[in-house]
C-alpha positions as CSV (number, residue, x, y, z in Angstrom):
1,X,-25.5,10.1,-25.2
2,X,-22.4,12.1,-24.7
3,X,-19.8,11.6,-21.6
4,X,-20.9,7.9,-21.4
5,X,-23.9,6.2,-20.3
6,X,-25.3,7.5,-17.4
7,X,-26.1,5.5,-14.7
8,X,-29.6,5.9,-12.8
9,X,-29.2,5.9,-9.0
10,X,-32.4,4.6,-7.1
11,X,-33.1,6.5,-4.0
12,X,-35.3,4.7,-1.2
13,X,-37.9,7.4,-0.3
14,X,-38.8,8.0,3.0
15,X,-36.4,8.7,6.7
16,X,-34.1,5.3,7.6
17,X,-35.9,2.7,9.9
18,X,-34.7,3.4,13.5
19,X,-33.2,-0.6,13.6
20,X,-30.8,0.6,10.7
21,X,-30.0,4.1,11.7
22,X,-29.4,3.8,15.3
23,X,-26.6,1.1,14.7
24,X,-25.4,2.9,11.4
25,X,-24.8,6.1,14.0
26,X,-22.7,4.1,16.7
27,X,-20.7,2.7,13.9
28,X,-20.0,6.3,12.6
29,X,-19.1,7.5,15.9
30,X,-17.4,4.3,16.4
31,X,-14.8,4.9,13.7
32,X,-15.0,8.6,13.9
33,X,-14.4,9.4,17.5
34,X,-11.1,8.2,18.0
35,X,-9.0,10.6,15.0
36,X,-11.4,13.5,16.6
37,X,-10.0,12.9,19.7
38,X,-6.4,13.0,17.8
39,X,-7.1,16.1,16.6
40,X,-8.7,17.6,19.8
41,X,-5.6,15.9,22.0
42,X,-3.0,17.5,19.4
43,X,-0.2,20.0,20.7
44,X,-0.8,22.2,17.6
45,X,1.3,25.2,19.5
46,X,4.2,22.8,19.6
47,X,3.7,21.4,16.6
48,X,6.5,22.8,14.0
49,X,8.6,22.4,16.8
50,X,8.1,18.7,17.2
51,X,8.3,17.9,13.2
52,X,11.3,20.0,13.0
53,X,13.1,17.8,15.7
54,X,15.7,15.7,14.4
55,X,14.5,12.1,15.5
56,X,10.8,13.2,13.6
57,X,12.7,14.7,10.7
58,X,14.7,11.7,10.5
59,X,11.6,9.2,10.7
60,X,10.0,11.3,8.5
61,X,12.9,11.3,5.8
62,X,13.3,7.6,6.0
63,X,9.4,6.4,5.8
64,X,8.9,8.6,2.2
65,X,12.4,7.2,0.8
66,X,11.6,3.4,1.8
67,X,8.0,3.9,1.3
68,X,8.6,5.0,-2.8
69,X,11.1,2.6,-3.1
70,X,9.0,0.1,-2.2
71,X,6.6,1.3,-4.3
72,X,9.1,1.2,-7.6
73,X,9.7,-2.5,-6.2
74,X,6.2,-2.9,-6.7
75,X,5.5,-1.6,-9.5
76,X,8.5,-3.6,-11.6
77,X,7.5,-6.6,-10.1
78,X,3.5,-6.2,-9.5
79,X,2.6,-4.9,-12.4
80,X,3.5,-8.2,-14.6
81,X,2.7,-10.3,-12.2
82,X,-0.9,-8.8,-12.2
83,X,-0.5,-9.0,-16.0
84,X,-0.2,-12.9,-16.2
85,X,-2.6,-13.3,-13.4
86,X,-5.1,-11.7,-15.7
87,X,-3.8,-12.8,-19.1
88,X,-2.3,-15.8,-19.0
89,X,-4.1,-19.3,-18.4
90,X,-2.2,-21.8,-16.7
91,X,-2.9,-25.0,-14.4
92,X,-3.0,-23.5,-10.3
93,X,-3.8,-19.8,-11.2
94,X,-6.1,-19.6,-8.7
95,X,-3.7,-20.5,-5.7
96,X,-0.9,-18.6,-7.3
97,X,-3.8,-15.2,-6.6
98,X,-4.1,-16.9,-3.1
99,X,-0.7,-16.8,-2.4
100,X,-0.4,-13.6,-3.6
101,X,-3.0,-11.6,-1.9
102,X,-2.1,-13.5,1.3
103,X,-0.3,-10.5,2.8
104,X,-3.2,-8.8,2.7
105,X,-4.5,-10.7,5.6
106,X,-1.7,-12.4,7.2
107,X,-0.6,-10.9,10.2
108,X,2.3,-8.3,9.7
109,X,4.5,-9.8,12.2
110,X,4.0,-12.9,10.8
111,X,5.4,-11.9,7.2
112,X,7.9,-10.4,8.9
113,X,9.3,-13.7,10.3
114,X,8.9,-14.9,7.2
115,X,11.2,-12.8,5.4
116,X,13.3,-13.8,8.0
117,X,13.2,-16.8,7.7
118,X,13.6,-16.4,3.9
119,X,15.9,-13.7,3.6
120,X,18.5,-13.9,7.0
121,X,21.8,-14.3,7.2
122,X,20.7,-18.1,7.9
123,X,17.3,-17.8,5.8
124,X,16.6,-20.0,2.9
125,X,18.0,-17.4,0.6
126,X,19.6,-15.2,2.5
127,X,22.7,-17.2,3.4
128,X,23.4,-17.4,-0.6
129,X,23.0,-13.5,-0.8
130,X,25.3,-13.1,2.2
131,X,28.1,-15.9,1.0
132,X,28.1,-14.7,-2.7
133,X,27.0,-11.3,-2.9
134,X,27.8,-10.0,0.7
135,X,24.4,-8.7,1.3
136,X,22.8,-8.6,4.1
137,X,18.9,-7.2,4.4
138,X,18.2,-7.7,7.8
139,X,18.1,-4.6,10.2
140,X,19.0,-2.4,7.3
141,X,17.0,0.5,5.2
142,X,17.2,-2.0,2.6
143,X,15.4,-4.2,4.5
144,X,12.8,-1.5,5.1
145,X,11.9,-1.3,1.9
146,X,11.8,-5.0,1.3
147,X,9.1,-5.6,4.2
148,X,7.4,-2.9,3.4
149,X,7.3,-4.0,-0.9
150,X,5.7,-7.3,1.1
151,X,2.8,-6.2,2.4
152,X,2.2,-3.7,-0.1
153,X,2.4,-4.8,-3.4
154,X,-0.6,-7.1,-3.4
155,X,-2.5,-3.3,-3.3
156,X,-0.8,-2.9,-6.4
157,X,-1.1,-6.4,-7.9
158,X,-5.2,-6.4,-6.9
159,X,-5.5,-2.6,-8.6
160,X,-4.0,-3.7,-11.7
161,X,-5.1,-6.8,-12.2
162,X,-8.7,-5.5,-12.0
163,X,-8.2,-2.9,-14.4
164,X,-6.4,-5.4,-16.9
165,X,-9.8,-7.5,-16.8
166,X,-12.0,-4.8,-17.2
167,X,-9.9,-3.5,-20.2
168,X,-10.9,-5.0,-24.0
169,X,-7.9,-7.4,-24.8
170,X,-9.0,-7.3,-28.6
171,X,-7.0,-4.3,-28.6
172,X,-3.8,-6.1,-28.2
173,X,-4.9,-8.9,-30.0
174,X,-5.4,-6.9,-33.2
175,X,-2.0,-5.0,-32.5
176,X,-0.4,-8.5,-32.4
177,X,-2.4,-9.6,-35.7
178,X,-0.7,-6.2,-36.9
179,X,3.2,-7.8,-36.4
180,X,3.3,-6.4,-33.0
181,X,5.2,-8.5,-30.5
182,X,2.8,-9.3,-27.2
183,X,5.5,-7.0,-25.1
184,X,5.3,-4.6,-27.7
185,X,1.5,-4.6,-27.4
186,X,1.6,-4.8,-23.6
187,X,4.0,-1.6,-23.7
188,X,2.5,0.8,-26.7
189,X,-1.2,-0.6,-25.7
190,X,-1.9,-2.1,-22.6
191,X,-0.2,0.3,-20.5
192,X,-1.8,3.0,-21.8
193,X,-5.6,1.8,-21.6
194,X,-4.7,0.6,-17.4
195,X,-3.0,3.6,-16.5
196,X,-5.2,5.1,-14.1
197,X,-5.6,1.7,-12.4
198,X,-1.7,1.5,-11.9
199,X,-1.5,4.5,-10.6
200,X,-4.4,3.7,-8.3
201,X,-2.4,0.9,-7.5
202,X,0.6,2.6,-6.6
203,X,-0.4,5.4,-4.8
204,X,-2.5,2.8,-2.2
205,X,0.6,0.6,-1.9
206,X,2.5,3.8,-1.2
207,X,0.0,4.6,1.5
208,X,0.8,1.2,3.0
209,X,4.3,1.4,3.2
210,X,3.8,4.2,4.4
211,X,2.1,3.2,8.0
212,X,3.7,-0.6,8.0
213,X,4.7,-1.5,11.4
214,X,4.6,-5.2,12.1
215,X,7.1,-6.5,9.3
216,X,8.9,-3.6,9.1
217,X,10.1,-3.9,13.0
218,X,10.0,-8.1,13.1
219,X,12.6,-8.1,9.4
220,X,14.5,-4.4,10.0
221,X,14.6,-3.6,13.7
222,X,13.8,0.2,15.5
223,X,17.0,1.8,14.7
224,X,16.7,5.4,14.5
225,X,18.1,7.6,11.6
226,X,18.5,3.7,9.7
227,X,15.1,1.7,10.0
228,X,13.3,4.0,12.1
229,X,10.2,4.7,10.1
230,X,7.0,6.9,11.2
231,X,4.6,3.9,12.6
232,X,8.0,2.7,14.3
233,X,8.6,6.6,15.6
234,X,4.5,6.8,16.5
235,X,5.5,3.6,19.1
236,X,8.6,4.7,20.7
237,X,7.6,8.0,21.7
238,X,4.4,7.6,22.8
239,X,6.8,5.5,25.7
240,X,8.2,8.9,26.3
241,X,7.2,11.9,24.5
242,X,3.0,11.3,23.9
243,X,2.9,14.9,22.0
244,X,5.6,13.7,19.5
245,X,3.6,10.6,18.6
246,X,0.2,12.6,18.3
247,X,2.3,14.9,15.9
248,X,3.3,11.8,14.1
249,X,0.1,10.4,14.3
250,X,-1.3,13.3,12.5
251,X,1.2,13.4,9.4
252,X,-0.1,9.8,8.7
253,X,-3.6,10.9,9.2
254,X,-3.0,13.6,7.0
255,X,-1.8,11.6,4.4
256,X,-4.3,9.1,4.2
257,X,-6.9,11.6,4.2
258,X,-4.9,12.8,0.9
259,X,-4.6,9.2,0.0
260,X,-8.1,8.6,0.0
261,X,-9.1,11.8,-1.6
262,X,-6.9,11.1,-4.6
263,X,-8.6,7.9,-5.5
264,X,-12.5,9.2,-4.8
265,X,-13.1,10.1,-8.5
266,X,-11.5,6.6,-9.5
267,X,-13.7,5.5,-7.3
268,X,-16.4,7.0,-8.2
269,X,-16.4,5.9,-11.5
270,X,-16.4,2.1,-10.7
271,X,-19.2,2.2,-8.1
């Protein structure tokens, strides 16, 4: 059959039992309600006004720089690390995936005491960095985009990996039975056949460095025009200028509506 197998979808016959629809409604509404409200609530008069402002503009430079930087870190880190999680038998796999997907639950303010902890001027590592090298991450951009490549690249790492396990590995086995070297076969075949998963990856740990809050402001501080980012913005103005923080509000929204509707055909395809 050509474009694939099909897949049949069953269809229950017949309206939804009451029992299932009537909670299935407050749930809609439930998550619904509150970004109609947003855009019911938004000064859409004032609105070029308010992204034009410098403090926005500024916010709004800063979060796309850190938040693709972050996503580069990821990507040259995540993407073999999701390669020998899938790949690669070893002894403690399995808590080496824990550890990794643990900022996807752990509480952002938590991770960002941890890089604290880790990476301050008197953290584990970050006294070496600041003795030898003279750098110091803490309440810098730099920093930004380090918290923010923490508790986005398990996104990426998850993505890939699950697309490296669904892919046939006989192809690289039979390009390494051909003289190929296993990075050549990882570069010139691998890469290829996961590609849409890494850029599914990538494009939802963008989105999360993109609205990261916790870690960002626990590791890099609230300074504006240096590590003020959007989420950061969205909090201090809502203090003092509520229309400002609906307008920033709104640009996130926006882009996680985009976000999402990128991945729906990937999607899609795997349900």
């Amino acid at each position: 059959m050509t474009g694939g197998r099909r897949r049949r979808r069953v269809r229950l016959r017949g309206g939804a039992p009451l029992p299932l629809l009537l909670p299935a409604l407050i749930g809609l509404a439930f998550l619904v309600l509150p970004l109609v409200a947003l855009l019911i609530r938004a000064p859409w008069r004032s609105m070029p006004d308010l992204l034009t402002s410098t403090e926005v503009w500024q916010a709004l430079q800063l979060s796309l720089v850190c938040a693709t930087a972050a996503t580069v870190v990821s990507l040259v880190i995540g993407v073999p690390l999701a390669w020998l999680l899938a790949r690669v038998e070893f002894r403690g796999r399995g808590l080496v995936r824990a550890l990794v997907t643990l900022p996807l639950v752990l509480p952002p303010v938590v991770g960002g005491v941890a890089l604290l902890m880790a990476l301050g001027r008197n953290g584990v590592v970050g006294r070496w960095l600041d003795d030898w090298f003279g750098v110091t991450l803490p309440f810098t951009t730099a920093g930004v985009v380090v918290a923010e490549a923490f508790v986005a690249m398990p996104f990426l790492v998850i993505s890939v990996e699950g697309t490296l396990r669904a892919a046939d590995p006989r192809y690289e086995e039979a390009a390494t039975t051909l003289g190929a070297s296993r990075f050549t076969a990882f570069r010139r075949v691998t890469l290829p056949l996961i590609a849409p998963g890494i850029a599914a990856g990538a494009v939802l740990a963008w989105a999360r460095a993109l609205g990261e809050f916790g870690a960002t402001i626990t590791f890099a501080g609230n300074f504006p025009g240096r590590t003020q980012t959007m989420p950061l913005a969205v909090y201090l103005a809502l203090q003092s200028d509520p229309e400002a923080a609906i307008a920033l509000s709104l640009v996130l929204l926006a882009v996680s509506v985009a976000v999402l509707a990128g991945l729906r055909d990937r999607w899609m395809t795997a349900s």
